[in-house]
N, C-alpha and C positions, 0 to 999 in steps of 0.2 A: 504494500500500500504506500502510495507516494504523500509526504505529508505534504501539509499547505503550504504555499511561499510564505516567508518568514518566519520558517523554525528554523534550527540549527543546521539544519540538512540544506538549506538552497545557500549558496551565495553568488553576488554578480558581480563584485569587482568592478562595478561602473560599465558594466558592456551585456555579453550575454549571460542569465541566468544560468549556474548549476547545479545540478543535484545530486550533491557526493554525501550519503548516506555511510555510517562506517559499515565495509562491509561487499557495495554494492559492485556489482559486475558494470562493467562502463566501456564503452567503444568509442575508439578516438579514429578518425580521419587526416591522415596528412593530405596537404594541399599544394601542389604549387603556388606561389601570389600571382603566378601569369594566370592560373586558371579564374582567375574573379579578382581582375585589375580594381585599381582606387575607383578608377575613374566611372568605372560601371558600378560599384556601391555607390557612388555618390549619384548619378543617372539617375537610377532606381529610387534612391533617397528621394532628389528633387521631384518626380513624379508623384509618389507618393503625399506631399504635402498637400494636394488638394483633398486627399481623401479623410474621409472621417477617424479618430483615431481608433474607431474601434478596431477596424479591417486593416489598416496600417501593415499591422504585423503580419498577417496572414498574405495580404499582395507581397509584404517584402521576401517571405520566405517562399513563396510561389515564383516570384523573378530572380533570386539567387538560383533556385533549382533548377529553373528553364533554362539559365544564362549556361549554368555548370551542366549542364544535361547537352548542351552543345557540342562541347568539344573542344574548349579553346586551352590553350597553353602548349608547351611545350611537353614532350612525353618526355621529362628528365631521367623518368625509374630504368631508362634504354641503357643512360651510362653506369657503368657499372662503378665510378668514385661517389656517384649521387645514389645510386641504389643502396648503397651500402652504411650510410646513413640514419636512414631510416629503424633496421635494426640496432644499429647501433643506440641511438637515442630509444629507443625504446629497452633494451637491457639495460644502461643505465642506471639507474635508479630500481632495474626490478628485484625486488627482496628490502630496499629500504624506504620507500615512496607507496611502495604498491608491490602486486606481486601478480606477476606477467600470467598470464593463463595461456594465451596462444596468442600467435599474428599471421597474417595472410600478405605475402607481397601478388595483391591482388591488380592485376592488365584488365582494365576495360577498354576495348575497341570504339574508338570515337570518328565514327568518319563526321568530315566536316559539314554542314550543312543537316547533318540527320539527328532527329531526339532519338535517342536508346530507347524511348519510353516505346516507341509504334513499331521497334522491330519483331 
């Protein structure tokens, strides 16, 4: 059961809400920054201020996903200095931070112009 925002379990640090419960199983995403440039959160931003704030949130995380369902950026996980990375930062801290359960160096196929969603 997820408590409410503003018990000890959420915090936002001034950006997105988390909910790190002790305990909890939790799935992280690395990104490229090419893959959802500034310039397109702020696009998205600026559009969004007409709208009401209820739906805000719901349009903004609808057009990050559209944008990133794209295909944009550069496929870095190809080089093998930049692949390596990833694990890297992720063992890290595992056993002192957290404790790693499993990772996936997961290739999603992005041709350009197509949503992954309609294949």
């Amino acid at each position: 059961m997820i408590t409410p925002m503003g018990s000890q379990d959420w915090n936002a640090r001034g950006y997105v809400p988390h909910y790190d419960p002790v305990g909890a199983t939790q799935i992280v995403t690395f990104r490229t920054c090419d893959s959802l440039p500034t310039h397109v959160v702020e696009e998205l931003a600026s559009g969004l201020r007409t709208l009401p704030p209820s739906v805000q949130r719901d349009e903004r995380e609808r057009g990050t996903e559209d944008y990133l369902a794209s295909g944009h950026g550069e496929w870095l996980r190809g080089r093998r200095v930049i692949a390596e990375v990833v694990p890297s930062a992720l063992n890290h801290y595992d056993g002192i931070r957290y404790h790693l359960i499993a990772w996936v160096h997961h290739a999603q196929p992005c041709p350009r112009g197509r949503d992954v969603r309609r294949w």
